[in-house]
LODO-268442 format. One line per field, with one value per residue (C-alpha): residue number from 1; residue in three letters; x, y, z. Coordinates in steps of 0.02 Angstrom, whole numbers, plus 50000, padded with zeros to 5 digits. Layout:
N
i = NUM;...;
aa = ala;...;
x = X;...;
y = Y;...;
z = Z;...;
***
This chain:
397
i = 1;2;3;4;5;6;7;8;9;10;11;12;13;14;15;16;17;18;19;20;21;22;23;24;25;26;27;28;29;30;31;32;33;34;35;36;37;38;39;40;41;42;43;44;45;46;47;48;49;50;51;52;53;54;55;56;57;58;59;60;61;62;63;64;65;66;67;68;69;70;71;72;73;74;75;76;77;78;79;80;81;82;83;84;85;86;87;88;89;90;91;92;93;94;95;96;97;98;99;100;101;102;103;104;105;106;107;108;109;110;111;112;113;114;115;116;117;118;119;120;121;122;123;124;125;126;127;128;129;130;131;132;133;134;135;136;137;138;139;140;141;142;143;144;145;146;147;148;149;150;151;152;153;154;155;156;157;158;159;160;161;162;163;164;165;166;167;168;169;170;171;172;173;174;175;176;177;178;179;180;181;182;183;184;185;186;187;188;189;190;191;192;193;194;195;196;197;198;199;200;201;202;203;204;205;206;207;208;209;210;211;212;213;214;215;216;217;218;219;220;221;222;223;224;225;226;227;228;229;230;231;232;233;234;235;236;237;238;239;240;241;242;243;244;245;246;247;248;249;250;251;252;253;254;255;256;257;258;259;260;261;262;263;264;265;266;267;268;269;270;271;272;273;274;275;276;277;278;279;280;281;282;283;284;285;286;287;288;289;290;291;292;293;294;295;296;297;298;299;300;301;302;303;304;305;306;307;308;309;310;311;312;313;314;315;316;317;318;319;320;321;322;323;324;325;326;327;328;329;330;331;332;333;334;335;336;337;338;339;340;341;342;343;344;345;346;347;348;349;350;351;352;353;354;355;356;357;358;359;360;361;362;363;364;365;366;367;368;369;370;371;372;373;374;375;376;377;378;379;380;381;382;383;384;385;386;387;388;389;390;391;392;393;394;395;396;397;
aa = unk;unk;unk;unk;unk;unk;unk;unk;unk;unk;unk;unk;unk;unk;unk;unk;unk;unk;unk;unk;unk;unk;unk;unk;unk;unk;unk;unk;unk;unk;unk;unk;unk;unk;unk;unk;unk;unk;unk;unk;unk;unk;unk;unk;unk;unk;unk;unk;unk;unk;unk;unk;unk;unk;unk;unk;unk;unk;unk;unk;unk;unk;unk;unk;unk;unk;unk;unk;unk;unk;unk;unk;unk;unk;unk;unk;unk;unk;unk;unk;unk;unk;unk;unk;unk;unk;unk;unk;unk;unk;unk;unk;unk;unk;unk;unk;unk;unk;unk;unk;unk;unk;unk;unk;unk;unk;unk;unk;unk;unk;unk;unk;unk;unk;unk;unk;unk;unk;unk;unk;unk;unk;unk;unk;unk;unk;unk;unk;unk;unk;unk;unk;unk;unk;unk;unk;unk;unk;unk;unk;unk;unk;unk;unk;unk;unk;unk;unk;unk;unk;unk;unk;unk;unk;unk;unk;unk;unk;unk;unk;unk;unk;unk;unk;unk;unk;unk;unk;unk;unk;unk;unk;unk;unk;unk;unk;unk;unk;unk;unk;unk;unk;unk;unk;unk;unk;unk;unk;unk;unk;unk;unk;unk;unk;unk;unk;unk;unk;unk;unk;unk;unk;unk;unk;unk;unk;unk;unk;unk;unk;unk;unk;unk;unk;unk;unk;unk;unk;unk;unk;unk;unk;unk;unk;unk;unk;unk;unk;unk;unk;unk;unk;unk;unk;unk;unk;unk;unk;unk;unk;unk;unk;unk;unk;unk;unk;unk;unk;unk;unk;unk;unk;unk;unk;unk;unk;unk;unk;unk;unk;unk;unk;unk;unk;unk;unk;unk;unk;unk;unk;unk;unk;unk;unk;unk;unk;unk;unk;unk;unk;unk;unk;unk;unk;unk;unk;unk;unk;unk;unk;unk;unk;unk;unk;unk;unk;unk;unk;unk;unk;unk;unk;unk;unk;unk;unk;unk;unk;unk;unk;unk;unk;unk;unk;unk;unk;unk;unk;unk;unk;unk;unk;unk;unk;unk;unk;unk;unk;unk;unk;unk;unk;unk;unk;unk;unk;unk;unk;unk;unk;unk;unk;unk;unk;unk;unk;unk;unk;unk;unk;unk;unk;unk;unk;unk;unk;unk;unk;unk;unk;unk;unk;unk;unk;unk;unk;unk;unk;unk;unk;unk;unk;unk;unk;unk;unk;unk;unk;unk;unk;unk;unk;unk;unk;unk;unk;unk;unk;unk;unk;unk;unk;unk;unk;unk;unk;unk;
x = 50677;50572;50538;50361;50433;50594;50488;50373;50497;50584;50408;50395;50573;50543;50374;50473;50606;50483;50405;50585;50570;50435;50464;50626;50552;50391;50537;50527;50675;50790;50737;50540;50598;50517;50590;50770;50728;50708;50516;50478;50610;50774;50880;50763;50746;50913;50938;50815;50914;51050;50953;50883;51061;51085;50927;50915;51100;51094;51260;51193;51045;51199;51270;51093;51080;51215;51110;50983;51106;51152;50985;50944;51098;51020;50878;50947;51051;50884;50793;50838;50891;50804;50834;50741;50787;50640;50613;50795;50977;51020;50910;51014;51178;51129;51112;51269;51359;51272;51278;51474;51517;51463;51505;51614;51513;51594;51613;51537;51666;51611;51450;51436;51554;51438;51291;51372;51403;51237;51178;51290;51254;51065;51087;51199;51028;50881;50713;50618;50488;50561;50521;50591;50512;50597;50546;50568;50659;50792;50781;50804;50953;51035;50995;51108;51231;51235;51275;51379;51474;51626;51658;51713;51564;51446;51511;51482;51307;51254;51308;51211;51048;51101;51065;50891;50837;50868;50779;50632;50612;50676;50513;50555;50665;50537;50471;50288;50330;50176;50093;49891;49899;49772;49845;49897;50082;50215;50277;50127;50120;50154;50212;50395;50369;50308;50325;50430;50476;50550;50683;50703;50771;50884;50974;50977;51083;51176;51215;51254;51397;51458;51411;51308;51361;51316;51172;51095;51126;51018;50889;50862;50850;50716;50625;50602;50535;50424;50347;50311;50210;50067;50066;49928;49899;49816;49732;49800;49971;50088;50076;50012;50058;49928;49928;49938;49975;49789;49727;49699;49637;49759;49871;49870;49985;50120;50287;50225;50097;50061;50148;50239;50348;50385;50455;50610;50645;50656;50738;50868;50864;50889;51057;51119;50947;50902;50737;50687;50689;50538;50454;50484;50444;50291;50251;50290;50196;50049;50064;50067;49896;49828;49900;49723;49612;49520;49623;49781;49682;49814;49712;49853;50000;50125;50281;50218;50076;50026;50040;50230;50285;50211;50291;50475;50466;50424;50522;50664;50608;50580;50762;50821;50895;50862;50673;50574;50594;50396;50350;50487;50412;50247;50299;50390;50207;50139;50278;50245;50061;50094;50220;50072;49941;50068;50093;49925;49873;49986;49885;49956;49935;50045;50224;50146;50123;50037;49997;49845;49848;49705;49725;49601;49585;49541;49624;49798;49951;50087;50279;50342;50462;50317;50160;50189;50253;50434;50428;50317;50467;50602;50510;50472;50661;50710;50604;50742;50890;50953;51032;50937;50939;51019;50873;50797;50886;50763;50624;50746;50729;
y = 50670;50598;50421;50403;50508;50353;50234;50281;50318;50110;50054;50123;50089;49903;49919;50020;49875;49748;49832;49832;49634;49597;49697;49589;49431;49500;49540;49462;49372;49438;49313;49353;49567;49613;49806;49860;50023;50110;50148;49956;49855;49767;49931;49979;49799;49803;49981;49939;49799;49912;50016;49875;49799;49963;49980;49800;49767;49648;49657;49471;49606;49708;49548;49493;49675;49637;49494;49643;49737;49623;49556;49760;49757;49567;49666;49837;49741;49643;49793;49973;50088;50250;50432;50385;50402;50274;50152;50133;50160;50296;50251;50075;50161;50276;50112;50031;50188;50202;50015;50007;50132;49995;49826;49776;49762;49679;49790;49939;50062;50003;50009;50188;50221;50154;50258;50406;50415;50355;50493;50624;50591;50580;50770;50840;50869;50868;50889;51065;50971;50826;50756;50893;50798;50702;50530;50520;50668;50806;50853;50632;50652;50781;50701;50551;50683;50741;50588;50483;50599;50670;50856;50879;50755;50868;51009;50944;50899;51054;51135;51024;51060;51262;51260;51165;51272;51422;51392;51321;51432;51612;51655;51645;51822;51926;52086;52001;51838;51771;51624;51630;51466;51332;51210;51050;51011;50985;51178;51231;51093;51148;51025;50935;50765;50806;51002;51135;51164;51013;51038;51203;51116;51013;51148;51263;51111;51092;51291;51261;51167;51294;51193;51328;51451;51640;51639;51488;51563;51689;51598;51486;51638;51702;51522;51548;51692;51664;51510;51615;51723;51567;51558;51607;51724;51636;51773;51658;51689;51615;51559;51404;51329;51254;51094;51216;51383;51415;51354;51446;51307;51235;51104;50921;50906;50809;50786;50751;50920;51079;51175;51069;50981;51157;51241;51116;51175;51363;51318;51245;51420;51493;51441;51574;51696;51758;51808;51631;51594;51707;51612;51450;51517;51572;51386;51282;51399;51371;51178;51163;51229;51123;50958;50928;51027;50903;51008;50899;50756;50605;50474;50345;50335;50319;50426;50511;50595;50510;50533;50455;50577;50709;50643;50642;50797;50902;50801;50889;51066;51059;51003;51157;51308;51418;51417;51522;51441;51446;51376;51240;51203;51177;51068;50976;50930;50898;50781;50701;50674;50626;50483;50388;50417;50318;50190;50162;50133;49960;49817;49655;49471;49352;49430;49532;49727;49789;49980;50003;50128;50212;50211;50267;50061;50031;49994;49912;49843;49885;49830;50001;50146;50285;50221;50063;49979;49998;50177;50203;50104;50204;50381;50331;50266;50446;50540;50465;50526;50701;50696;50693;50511;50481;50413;50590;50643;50540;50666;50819;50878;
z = 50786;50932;50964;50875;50728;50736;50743;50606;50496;50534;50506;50323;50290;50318;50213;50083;50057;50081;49926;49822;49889;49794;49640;49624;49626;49519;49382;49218;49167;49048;48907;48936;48915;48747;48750;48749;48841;49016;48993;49036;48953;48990;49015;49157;49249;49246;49329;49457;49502;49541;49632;49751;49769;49859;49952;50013;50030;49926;49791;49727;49638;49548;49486;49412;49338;49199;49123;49095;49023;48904;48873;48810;48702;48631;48597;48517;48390;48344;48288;48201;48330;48352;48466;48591;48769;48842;48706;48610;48590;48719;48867;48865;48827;48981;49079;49029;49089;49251;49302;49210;49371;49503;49397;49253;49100;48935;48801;48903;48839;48658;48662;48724;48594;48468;48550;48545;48348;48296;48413;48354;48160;48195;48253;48091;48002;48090;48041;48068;48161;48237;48386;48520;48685;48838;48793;48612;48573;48550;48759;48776;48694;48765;48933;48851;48806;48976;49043;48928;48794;48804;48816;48642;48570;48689;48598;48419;48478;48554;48398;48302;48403;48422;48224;48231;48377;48319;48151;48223;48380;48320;48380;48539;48524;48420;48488;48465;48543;48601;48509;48442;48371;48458;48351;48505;48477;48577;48516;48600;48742;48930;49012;49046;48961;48813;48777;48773;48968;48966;48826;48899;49070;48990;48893;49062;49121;48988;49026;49187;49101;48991;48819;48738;48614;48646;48525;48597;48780;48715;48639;48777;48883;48777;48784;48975;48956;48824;48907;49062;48973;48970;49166;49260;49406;49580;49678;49827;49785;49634;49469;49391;49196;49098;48982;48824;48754;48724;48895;49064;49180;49285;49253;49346;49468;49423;49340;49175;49155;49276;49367;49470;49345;49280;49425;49420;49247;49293;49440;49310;49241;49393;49399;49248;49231;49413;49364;49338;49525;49561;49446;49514;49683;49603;49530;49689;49799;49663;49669;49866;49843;49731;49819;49895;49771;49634;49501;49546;49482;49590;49539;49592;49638;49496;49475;49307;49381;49542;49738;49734;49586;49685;49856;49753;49681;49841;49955;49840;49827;50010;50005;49898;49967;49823;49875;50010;50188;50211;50017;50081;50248;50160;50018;50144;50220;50059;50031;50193;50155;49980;50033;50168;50020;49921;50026;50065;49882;49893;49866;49961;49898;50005;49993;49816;49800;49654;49635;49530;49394;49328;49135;48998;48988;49162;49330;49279;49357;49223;49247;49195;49272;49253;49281;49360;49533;49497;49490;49649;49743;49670;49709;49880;49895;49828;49991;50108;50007;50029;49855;49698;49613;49447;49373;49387;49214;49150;49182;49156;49334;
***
């Protein structure tokens, strides 16, 4: 690296913690958190915490993380718990295991312990069309599982969710798999967060782990493939996804929809079905073209489906071996570019950053992991790091 590139690189480090600075002292306390969860509750105030007591150096930040902790748990017990990864039970399970690796947290074992049953008797009969997405559904819970079960509760769970997948998604292996239903759904929806692709990626890694039974092997196979038959062809080269089944225009580019939030679950794939890697190659080299085309529609830059979620998730593919060198060089400039777009969308008041976010309300500042500040500073934080953060499970990449 040569001197200008050094100092460059210092310059936006010191802006980058000076932007973890004053998200820590923007932080509600624990007694003004309203939510238990990691969507923009306790549970996540408190893993940012531990994430700036790295960053900054700071282990006075991990300290003040427990009070978070325990603030979520305050809140869990207050109200029924529910499946869901961002707004309930396992998202602040999932925290009290991360932070319990760093700092001593009472009754950590226990409460885990507790998480794991309700989760594991919420999947013994579940409903043919329950909620099968990343945030409030089946693929949030087996990112829990992932995490925080043991081997043999993994095993009981995946068994569990074999049984609901295969009757609701048979489909999937039929000679005549493709779908003619417009009906919007998540069955038919596209994208990571909120569709099929998503729970897709999560089982892949749960593969990759040898927890799947033959049948479901096959079945999630089948999934991948049946998914790939709604891409589109680019005459420039590639493949893009659209939002749904009965759609051909491109995706956004994000992590949420498109194409780009895609690829990392057939790279997933990759890892047991060769032929998936094509098609991520396919879907990468797609979204490097549409980084500065209006299709990509980065209208701000929040981790869900702004310039720092697009910065985060190509600084890592250009990181990853398993893709062409020259689709890896050029999401490596994309990444580049998408990190300074970032960073010039902070707004300064005194010592104050605010990221605006363009909502179907208006221009908003919301304390929140995807859409707000907190996750801009923890994607940009990510671009630095060779290895993928922790806090990526959350988005099942």
């Amino acid at each position: 690296m040569n001197v200008c590139k050094q100092s460059q690189s210092s310059k936006r480090g010191e802006r980058l913690d000076q932007i973890f600075t004053s998200c820590v002292a923007s932080m509600p306390s624990p007694e003004q958190c309203k939510y238990p969860g990691i969507s923009k509750g306790a549970a996540f105030f408190a893993f940012f915490l531990m994430e700036a007591a790295r960053r900054l150096n700071n282990p006075a930040l991990l300290v003040k993380s427990v009070t978070y902790v325990e603030r979520a748990m305050e809140l869990i017990n207050e109200r029924p718990a529910s499946s869901s990864l961002y707004q309930s039970l396992p998202g602040v399970a999932w925290t009290v295991h991360a932070i319990s690796k760093n700092h001593s947290i009472e009754g950590a074992a226990e409460v885990i312990e507790d998480a794991n049953q309700v989760i594991l008797a919420s999947t013994q009969a579940i409903e043919l069309d329950a909620n099968l997405d990343v945030i409030n559904g089946v693929a949030g819970i087996i990112i829990y599982a992932l995490r925080c079960m043991t081997r043999d509760q993994q095993k009981v769970l995946f068994h569990n969710i074999g049984q609901w997948l295969t009757r609701r998604f048979n489909y999937w292996s039929s000679d005549d798999p493709i779908s003619t239903t417009t009906r919007r759904s998540p069955e038919t929806n596209l994208g990571v967060a909120h569709g099929v692709p998503g729970l897709l990626s999560v089982l892949a890694k749960a593969n990759q782990k040898k927890l799947l039974e033959v049948d479901l092997q096959k079945l999630v196979k089948d999934g991948f493939d049946f998914i790939w038959n709604f891409s589109v062809p680019e005459r420039e080269g590639g493949c893009y996804m659209p939002h749904f089944q009965d759609l051909v225009t491109q995706g956004r580019l994000a992590w949420c929809y498109g194409s780009l939030g895609v690829s990392f679950a057939y790279l997933a794939a990759s890892a047991t079905w060769s032929a998936n890697n094509d098609r991520a190659n396919q879907l990468i080299a797609s979204s490097v073209l549409q980084y500065e085309h209006p299709s990509s529609q980065l209208n701000d830059a929040s981790l869900c489906h702004g310039t720092s979620g697009a910065a985060f998730l190509f600084s890592k593919l250009a990181n990853n071996k398993n893709i062409n060198d020259e689709i890896r060089l050029k999401a490596s400039g994309v990444a580049e570019q998408a990190i300074v777009k970032s960073m010039s969308q902070a707004i300064w008041s005194d010592n104050y950053v605010t990221f605006p976010y363009k909502s179907v309300d208006g221009i908003t500042d919301p304390a929140s992991f995807l859409e707000g500040r907190y996750g801009v500073a923890l994607a940009l934080d990510a671009t630095e790091r060779d290895e993928m953060p922790i806090w990526a499970e959350w988005l099942a990449v």
